[in-house]
Each structure stands twice: as C-alpha cells, then as structure tokens.
C-alpha positions in Angstrom: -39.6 4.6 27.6 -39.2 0.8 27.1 -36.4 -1.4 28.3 -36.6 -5.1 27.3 -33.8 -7.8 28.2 -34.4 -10.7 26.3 -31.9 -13.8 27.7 -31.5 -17.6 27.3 -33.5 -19.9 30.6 -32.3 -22.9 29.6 -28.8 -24.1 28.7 -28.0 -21.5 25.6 -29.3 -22.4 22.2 -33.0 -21.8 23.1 -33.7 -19.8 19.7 -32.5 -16.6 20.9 -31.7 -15.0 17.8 -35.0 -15.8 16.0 -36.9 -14.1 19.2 -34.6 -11.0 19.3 -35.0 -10.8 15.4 -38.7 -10.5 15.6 -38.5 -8.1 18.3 -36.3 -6.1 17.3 -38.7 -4.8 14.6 -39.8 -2.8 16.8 -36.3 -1.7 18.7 -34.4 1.3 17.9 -31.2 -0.3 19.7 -30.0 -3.3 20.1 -27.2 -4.4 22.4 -25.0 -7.5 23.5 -24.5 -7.8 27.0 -22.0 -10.8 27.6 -20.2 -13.7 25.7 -18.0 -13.8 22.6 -18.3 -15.9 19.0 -18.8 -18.7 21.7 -22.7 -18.2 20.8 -24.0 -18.5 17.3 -27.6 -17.2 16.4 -29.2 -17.9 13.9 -31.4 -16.4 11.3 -33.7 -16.9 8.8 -35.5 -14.4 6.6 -37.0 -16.1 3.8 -34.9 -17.8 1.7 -31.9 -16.3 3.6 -30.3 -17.9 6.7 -27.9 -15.9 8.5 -25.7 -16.8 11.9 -23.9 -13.8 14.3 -21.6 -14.9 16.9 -20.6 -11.2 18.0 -23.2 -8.7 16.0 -26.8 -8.1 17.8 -29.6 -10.1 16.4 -30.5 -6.6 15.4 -28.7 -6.0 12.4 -31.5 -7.7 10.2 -33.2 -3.9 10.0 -31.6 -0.9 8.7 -31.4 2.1 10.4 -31.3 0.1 13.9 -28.4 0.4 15.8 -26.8 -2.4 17.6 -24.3 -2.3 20.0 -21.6 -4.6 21.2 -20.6 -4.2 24.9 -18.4 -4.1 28.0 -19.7 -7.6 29.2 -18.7 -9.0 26.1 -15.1 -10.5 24.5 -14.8 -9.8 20.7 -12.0 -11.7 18.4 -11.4 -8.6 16.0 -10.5 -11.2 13.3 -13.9 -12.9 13.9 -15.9 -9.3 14.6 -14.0 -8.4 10.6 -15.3 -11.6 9.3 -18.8 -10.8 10.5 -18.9 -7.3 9.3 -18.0 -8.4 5.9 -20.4 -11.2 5.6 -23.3 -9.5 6.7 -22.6 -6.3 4.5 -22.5 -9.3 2.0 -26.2 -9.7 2.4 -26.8 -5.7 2.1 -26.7 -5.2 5.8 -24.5 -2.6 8.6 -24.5 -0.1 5.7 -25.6 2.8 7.5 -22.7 3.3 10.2 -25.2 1.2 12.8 -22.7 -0.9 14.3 -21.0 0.3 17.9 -18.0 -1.2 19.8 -17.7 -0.7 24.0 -14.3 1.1 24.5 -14.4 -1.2 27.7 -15.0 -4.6 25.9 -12.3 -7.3 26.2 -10.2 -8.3 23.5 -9.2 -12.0 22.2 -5.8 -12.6 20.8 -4.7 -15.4 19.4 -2.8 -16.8 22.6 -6.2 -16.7 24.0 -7.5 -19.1 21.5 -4.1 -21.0 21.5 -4.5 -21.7 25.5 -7.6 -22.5 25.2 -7.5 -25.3 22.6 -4.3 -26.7 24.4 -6.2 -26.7 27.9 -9.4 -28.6 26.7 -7.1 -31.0 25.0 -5.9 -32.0 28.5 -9.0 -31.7 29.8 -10.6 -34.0 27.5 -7.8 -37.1 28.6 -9.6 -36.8 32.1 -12.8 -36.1 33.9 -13.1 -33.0 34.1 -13.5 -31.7 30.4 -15.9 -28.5 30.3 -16.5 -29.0 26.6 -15.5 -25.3 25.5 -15.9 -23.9 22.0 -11.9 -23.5 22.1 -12.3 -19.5 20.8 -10.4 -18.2 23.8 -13.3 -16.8 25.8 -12.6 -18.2 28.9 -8.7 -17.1 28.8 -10.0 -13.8 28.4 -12.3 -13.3 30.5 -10.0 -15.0 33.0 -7.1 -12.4 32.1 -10.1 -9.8 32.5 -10.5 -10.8 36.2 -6.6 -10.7 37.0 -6.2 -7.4 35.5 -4.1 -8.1 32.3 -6.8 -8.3 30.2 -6.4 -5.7 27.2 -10.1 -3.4 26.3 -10.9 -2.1 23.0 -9.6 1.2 24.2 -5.9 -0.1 24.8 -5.7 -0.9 21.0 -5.2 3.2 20.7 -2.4 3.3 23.0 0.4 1.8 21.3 2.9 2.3 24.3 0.7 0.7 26.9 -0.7 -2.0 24.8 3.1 -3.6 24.2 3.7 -3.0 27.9 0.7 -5.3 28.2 0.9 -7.6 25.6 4.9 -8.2 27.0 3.0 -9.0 31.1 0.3 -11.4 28.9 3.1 -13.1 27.5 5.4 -13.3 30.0 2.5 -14.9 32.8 1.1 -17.3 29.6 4.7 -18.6 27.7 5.3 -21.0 30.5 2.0 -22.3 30.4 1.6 -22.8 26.6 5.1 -24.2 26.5 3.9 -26.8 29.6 1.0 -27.7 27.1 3.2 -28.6 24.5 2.6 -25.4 22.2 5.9 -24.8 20.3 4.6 -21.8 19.0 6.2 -17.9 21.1 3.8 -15.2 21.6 5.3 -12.5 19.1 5.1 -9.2 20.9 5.8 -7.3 17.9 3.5 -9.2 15.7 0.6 -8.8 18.1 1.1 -4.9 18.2 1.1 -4.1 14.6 -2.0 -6.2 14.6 -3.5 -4.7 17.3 -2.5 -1.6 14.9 -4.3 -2.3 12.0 -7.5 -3.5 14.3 -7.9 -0.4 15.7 -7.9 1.6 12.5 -11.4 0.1 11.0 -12.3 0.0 14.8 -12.2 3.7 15.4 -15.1 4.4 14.0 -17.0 2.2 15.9 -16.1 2.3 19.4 -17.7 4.5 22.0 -18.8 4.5 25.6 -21.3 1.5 25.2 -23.1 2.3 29.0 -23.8 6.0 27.8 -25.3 5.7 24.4 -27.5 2.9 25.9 -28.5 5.4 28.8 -28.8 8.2 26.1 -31.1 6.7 24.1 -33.6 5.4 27.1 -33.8 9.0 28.5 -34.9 9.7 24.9 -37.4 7.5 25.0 -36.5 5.4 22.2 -37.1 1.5 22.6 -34.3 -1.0 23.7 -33.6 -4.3 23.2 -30.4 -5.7 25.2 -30.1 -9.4 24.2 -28.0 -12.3 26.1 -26.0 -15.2 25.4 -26.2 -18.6 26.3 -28.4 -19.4 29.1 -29.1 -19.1 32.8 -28.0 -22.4 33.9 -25.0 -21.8 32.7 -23.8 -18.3 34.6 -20.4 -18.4 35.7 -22.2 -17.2 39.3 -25.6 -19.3 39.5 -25.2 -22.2 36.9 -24.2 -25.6 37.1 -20.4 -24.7 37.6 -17.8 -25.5 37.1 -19.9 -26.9 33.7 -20.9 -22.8 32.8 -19.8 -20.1 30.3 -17.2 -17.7 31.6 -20.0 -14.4 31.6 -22.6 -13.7 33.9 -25.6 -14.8 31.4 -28.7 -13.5 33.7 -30.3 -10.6 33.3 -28.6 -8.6 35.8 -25.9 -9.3 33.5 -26.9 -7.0 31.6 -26.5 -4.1 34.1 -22.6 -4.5 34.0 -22.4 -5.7 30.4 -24.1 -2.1 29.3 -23.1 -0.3 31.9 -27.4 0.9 32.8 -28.6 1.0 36.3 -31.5 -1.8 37.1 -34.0 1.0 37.2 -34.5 1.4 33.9 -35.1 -2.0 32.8 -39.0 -2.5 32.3 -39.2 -6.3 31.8 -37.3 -9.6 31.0 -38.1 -12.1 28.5 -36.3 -15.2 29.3 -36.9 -17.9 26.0 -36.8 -22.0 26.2 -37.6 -24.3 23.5 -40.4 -26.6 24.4 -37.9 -29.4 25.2 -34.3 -29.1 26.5 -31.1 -29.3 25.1 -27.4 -29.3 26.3 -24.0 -29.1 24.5 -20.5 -30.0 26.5 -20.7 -31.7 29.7 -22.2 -31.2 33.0 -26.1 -32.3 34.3 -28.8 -32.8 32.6 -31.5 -34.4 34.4 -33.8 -35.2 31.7 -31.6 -36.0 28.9 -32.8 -38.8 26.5 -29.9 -41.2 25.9 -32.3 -43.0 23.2 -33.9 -43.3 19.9 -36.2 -40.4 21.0 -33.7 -38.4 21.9 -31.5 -39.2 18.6 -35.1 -37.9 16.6 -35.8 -35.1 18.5 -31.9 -33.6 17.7 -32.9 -34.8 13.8 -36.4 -33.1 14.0 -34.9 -29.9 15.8 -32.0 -29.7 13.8 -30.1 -29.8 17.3 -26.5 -28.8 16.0 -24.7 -26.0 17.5 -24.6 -23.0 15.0 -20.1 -21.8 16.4 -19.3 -25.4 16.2 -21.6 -27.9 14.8 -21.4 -30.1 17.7 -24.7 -32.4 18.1 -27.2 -31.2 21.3 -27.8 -33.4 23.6 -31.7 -33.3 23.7 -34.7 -34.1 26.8 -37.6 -33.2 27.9 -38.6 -30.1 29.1 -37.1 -29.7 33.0 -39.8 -27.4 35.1 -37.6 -27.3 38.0 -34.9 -26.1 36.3 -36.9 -23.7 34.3 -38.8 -22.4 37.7 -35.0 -22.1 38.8 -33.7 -19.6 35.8 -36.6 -17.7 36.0 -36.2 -16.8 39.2 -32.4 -15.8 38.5 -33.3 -13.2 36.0 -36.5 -12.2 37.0 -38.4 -13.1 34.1 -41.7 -11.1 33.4 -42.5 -13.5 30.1 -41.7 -16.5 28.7 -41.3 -17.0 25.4 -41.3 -20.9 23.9 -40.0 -22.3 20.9 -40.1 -25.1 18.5 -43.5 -26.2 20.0 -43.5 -27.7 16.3 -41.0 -29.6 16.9 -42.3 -31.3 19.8 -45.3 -31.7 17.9 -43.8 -33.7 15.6 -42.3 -36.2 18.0 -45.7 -37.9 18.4 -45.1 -37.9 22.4 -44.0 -35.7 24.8 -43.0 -35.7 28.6 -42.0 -33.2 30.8 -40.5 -32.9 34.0 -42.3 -31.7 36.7 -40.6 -32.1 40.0 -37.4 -33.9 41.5 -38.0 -37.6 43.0 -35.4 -36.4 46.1 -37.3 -33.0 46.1 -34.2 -31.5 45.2 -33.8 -27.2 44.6 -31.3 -26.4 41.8 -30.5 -23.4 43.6 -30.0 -25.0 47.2 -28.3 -28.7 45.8 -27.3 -28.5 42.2 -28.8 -30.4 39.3 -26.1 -33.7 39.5 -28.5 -35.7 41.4 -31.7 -34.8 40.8 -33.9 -37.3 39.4 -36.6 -36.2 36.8 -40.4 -36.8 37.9 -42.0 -37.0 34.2 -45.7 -36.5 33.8 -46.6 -37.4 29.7 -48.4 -35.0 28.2 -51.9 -35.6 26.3 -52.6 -34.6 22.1 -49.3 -35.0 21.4 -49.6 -38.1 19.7 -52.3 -36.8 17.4 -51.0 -37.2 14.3 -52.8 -33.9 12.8 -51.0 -31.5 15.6 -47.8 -30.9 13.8 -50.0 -29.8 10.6 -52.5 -27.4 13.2 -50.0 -25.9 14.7 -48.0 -24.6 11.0 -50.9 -22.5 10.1 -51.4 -21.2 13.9 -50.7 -17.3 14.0 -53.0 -16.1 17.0 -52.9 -17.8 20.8 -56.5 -18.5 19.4 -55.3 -20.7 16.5 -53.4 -23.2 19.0 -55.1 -26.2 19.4 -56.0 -27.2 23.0 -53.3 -29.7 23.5 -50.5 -26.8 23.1 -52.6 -24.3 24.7 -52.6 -26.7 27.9 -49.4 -27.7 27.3 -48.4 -24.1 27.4 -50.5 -23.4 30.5 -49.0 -25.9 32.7 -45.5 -24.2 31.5 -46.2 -21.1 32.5 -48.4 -22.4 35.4 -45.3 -24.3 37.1 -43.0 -21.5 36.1 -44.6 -18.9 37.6 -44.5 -16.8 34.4 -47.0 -15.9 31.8 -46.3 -17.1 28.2 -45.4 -14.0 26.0 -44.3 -15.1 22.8 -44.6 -18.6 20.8 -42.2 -19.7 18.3 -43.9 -22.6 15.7 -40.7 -22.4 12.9 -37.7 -20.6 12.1 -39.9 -17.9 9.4 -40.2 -14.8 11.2 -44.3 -15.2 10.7 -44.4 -18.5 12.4 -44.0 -16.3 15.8 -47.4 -15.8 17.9 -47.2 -12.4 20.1 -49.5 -12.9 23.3 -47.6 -10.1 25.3 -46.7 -6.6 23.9 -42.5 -6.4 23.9 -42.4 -2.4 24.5 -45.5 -1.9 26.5 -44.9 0.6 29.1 -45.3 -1.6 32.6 -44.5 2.0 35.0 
C-alpha cells in the first residue's frame, strides 16, 4: 500500500502537472483534492502540449483512473470542454474519469459576481487579483450552506428550491455591481438538467473509491492546486485561493483519514514566482526579473497573465514545508536558473521575521549569491543530466543547501518540460511503514 500527496510549496504554478505526470506512471489512481479551472497544468508529451484546469494530471495514461473530488469546484461547462479536448488527443476513453457526488458546483452567477467584484476591487487597494471563474463565490456559498453539490443536479425539486435562495441572497448584490443581467431560475434548472445526464455516469462517492482502492493495495496519487502560501487557512491572506491547498487538504477534499497517507511531495521551481497581489519578499522588479519570466516562460496557463518572478525564498519554503509535512522536495526548472547566468537565493529575513508568527509583508530578503551559476557551460551540462550523478557540482550544492535549509531531502529534479528531463533520487511508491 502506497499513498503519495504531491502539492504546490510555493505560490501555485511550481510545475505541478509535469511532476504528477511523471509520477503518475506509476499510479493506479489519481485524484484532485481542492481548487477549480482556477489552476492550469500543463503538459508536454513529445510534440504534444496539453493544459487541465479540472482533470488529474493523470489522464495522460490509459487505464488510470482519475478522480475529481469533494474539495474541489467544477464549472460543468468548463469540465465538458475538458473532456472533449482531451478525448481529442485519444485520451479518457476507457470510462476512467470520476466526479465526487459532494463536489461544489459553479454557475454562471458565480462567475458573473466574481468578475463584477474584482472590477471594484481593482479601482482600490485591495484587489486579490482572482482568475474571475467564480471559485471564490462558490466556495463562499459552500461555507454559508447554499452552495449546490454534484449530487443536487439529480434532484430537480430541491435544486430550483436552491437555485431560487442563490438567487434571491445574490440579485441584489449583482444588481449593486452594476450587472443588468437576472439570474434565470428556469434557465439554470434545465441546464443543470442536461449537466447531469452526461454526468451520471461519472459521479460516485469520491472518499470511498479512494479508500477502496488503498485497502486494495493499489498505488495513489492525490495531487493539489495552487500552493501553500496561498491556503485560505495558513497563507498570506487575505492575498490566498479560496481552498485549503496543504496537504491535509487533501484529507477533506477525498474524504481519507491521515493514516493512510505514506508521504508528501511538496514541488518548487528553483526560483519563485507569484501571480495577483500580495507579498513577495524576493521579487525582482528588474531586467533580471523581466528574463527570468522570458526564459521560464512565466505566463499563467487559466489566464495568461505574466508571473511575477524572484529568487528562491528559504524562509518561505522552510515555512510550506512545515504546513504540509513534506517528506521530499521536488525542484524544477533548475535549467532555467541555469540559464540566467546568476543566481541568488534568500536565506534568512534581515528583521528575523517567521512567516508563520508575522506574515511575509515586511520581511526583508537576506540574499546569499550562489557560485557556478555564471559558467556559461551549466545550462548545456545540466540538458543531458538524467542521474543525481550527472549534475554538475554547482546544482548538486545548490540543491544541497535547498534541502539543507528546508529541512527536507531532494526527491525529484525537473531539468525541462519532456517527461525524460526528470531525475528520480527518491522512490514515489516506496512503502515508508
């Protein structure tokens, strides 16, 4: 029996989805835990380069099934559009897709109040730079107790009597925002209708087939989004996602007991990057900054919107660890860094701050350079390195005083987007009882 949770330690777009795609070769299920098609992951296999926002990183291999659930929010229009894209590409033709009965579901006056209340957000200070898809709304109506699951789609009655309370608390609000649009009772139900008719199929207790399948010894990958500095709980709030993004997270998002979870991966790129607003102590508001977004390709994958890019924060790091409980790190786009010609990283706060204890607002970065990464021939050393072996000594080191600081060992290294440019140092399904 093996139980791996692989999340985000950083700030979301760490390359989750390449790290769950290359370990989920060796899954048998794969399964969401929190977020909506507010996270975009992307993949590349070959020539091929595919982004999910809702469907498991998973779904590259036939036969393995992945699993959407309770934690998360799914737009069915978005979850229909994903479905038939990626059959497009010959994939989710075996029935492997799954649905939570107790996920959350988007509607379009979620995405409407969502748009309209950034809009008035962004005319002041205290913009939270959301993706505008509605998952906040609904994970807000979630906590108030009007939210509508997957499993209310099948009750006609009782979904109209909620749709009619959604619209009669969120009118007066969209109409104060200056929507002129109504919330069409009748025109939400019989789409509500015909989503539930391909969704059928799909749904199922999320928390049982998850447990099923670890008493049966198969091996399980449960995969987060965003990161853990930006947990509605522990992050930098209010600047955070609306999910808990740890990986207790994925406890209540499955619906699995903490017992049966044999280790947590928690992956950062080799620098740091933020999108929206809140702190970011080492961010680089300069020409390096401006060619490390260039070299990285720093654009998010849902919206486009251009990263904000830094130096690697230890602290911060040391910080999400912690949170989740990470058992190994893994690091991507050292290559990236290695084609800067320079790097820095932080080390420790000038005011001896704790993210935990004051926040990350004031905390002033203490940067210690880092040697070999101006050697011109490191970016070329490090494209042919497939064993921990192959890394030349500056990334080695570099990679020691990570994990070093951290408090973590290094388990996986990510030197591209290929799936062979990945170096395994730690087994993903090891038994660790």
């Amino acid at each position: 029996m093996s139980t791996l949770v692989i999340v985000g330690a950083q700030w979301g777009d760490e390359g989750k989805g390449k790290v769950v795609d290359a370990v989920a070769a060796q899954a048998q299920l794969v399964g969401r835990f929190a977020g909506g098609n507010n996270a975009g992951h992307t993949l590349v296999v070959g020539e091929r380069r595919i982004v999910t926002h809702l469907v498991p990183s998973g779904c590259l291999y036939p036969g393995t099934r992945c699993v959407l659930g309770a934690g998360m929010v799914i737009d069915p229009e978005v979850l229909a559009a994903e479905i038939a894209s990626l059959r497009g590409f010959g994939l989710l033709q075996r029935d492997e897709l799954r649905v939570s009965l107790h996920a959350h579901v988007i509607f379009p006056f979620h995405r409407a109040l969502d748009g309209l209340r950034e809009d008035r957000a962004a005319r002041g200070p205290q913009a939270i730079g959301t993706t505008r898809r509605g998952i906040g709304p609904a994970y807000e109506a979630k906590a108030a107790r009007r939210g509508i699951q997957v499993r209310d789609l099948f009750d006609a009655s009782n979904l109209r009597a909620r749709l009619q309370h959604n619209a009669e608390v969120l009118q007066p609000e969209l109409t104060r925002l200056g929507s002129g649009e109504r919330i069409d009772v009748d025109a939400l139900v019989d789409a509500a209708h015909a989503w539930a008719q391909w969704l059928a199929p799909m749904t199922c207790d999320a928390g049982a087939l998850c447990a099923a399948a670890i008493r049966s010894g198969e091996r399980v990958l449960l995969e987060g989004a965003q990161g853990a500095l930006l947990d509605l709980d522990h992050g930098t709030y209010p600047y955070v996602t609306s999910s808990n993004t740890t990986a207790g997270g994925a406890c209540t998002g499955m619906g699995i007991g903490p017992t049966v979870i044999d280790a947590v991966w928690g992956i950062s790129k080799a620098y740091a990057t933020r999108v929206g607003a809140g702190p970011f102590p080492t961010k680089l508001d300069d020409a390096v900054g401006e060619r490390l977004r260039q070299l990285g390709g720093e654009f998010g994958a849902t919206t486009g919107r251009p990263r904000d890019c830094g130096w690697l924060d230890l602290p911060a790091l040391r910080y999400g660890a912690r949170l989740s409980g990470m058992t190994g790190l893994c690091i991507t786009k050292l290559d990236v860094l290695a084609a800067l010609g320079q790097a820095s990283v932080c080390v420790a706060y000038a005011d001896g701050s704790d993210p935990g204890r004051d926040g990350l607002t004031a905390a002033r970065p203490v940067l210690q350079q880092v040697p070999g990464f101006d050697d011109p021939q490191l970016a070329g050393r490090l494209a042919t390195a497939r064993t921990w072996a192959d890394l030349p000594r500056a990334a080695r080191a570099y990679l020691d005083l990570v994990s070093e600081t951290v408090e973590v060992p290094i388990a996986l290294v990510s030197l591209g987007a290929s799936r062979d440019q990945t170096i395994f140092v730690d087994e993903p399904f090891r038994s660790r009882r």
